[in-house]
C-alpha positions as CSV (number, residue, x, y, z in Angstrom):
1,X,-22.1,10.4,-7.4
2,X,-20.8,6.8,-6.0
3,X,-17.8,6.6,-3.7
4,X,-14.8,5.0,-5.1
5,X,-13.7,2.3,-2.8
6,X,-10.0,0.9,-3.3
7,X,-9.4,-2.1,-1.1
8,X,-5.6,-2.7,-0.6
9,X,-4.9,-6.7,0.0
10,X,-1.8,-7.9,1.5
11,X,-0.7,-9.2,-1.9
12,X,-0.4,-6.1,-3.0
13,X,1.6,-4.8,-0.3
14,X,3.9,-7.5,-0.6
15,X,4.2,-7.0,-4.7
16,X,5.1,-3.1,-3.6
17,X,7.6,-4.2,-1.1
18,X,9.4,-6.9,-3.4
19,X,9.5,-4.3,-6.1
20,X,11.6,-1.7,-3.5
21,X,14.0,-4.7,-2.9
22,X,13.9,-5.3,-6.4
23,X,14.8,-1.8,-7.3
24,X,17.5,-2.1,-4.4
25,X,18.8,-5.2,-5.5
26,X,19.3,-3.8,-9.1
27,X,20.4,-0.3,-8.1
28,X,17.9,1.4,-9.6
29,X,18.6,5.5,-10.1
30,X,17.6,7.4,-6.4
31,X,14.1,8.5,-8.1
32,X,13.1,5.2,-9.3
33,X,13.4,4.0,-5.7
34,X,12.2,7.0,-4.1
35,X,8.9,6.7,-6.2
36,X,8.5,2.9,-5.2
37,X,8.7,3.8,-1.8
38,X,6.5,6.2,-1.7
39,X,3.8,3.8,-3.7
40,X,4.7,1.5,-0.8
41,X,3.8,3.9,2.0
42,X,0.8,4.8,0.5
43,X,-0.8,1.4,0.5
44,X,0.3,1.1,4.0
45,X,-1.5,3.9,4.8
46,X,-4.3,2.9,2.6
47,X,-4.4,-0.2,4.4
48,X,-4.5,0.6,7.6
49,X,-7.3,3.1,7.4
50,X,-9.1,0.1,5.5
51,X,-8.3,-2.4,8.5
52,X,-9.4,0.6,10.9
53,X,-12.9,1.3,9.0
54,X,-13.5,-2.6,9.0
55,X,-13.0,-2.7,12.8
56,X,-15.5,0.0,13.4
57,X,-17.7,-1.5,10.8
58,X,-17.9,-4.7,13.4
59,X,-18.3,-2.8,16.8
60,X,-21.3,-0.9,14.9
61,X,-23.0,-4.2,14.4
């Protein structure tokens, strides 16, 4: 089976955060912005476990 790799770019972190300002901006309903959030976090995490995995990828080599 082949590994699934997502790769998480700054863009997209910044389209996830402008849609949470968005959502604030507009005052979206509590779930709506509690589910934008969330996304958010996620590709925080995402990204830095990528950022962490590229940084041992270098010392390896």
């Amino acid at each position: 089976m082949d590994e699934l790799v997502v790769v998480v770019t700054d863009a997209d972190v910044s389209a996830a955060r402008d849609a949470v300002r968005r959502a604030q901006t507009e005052k979206a309903s509590p779930e709506r912005l509690a589910l934008l959030r969330r996304d958010l976090e996620q590709l925080y995490r995402l990204q830095a476990r990528q950022m962490i995995e590229e940084f041992r990828q270098r010392e390896r080599s």
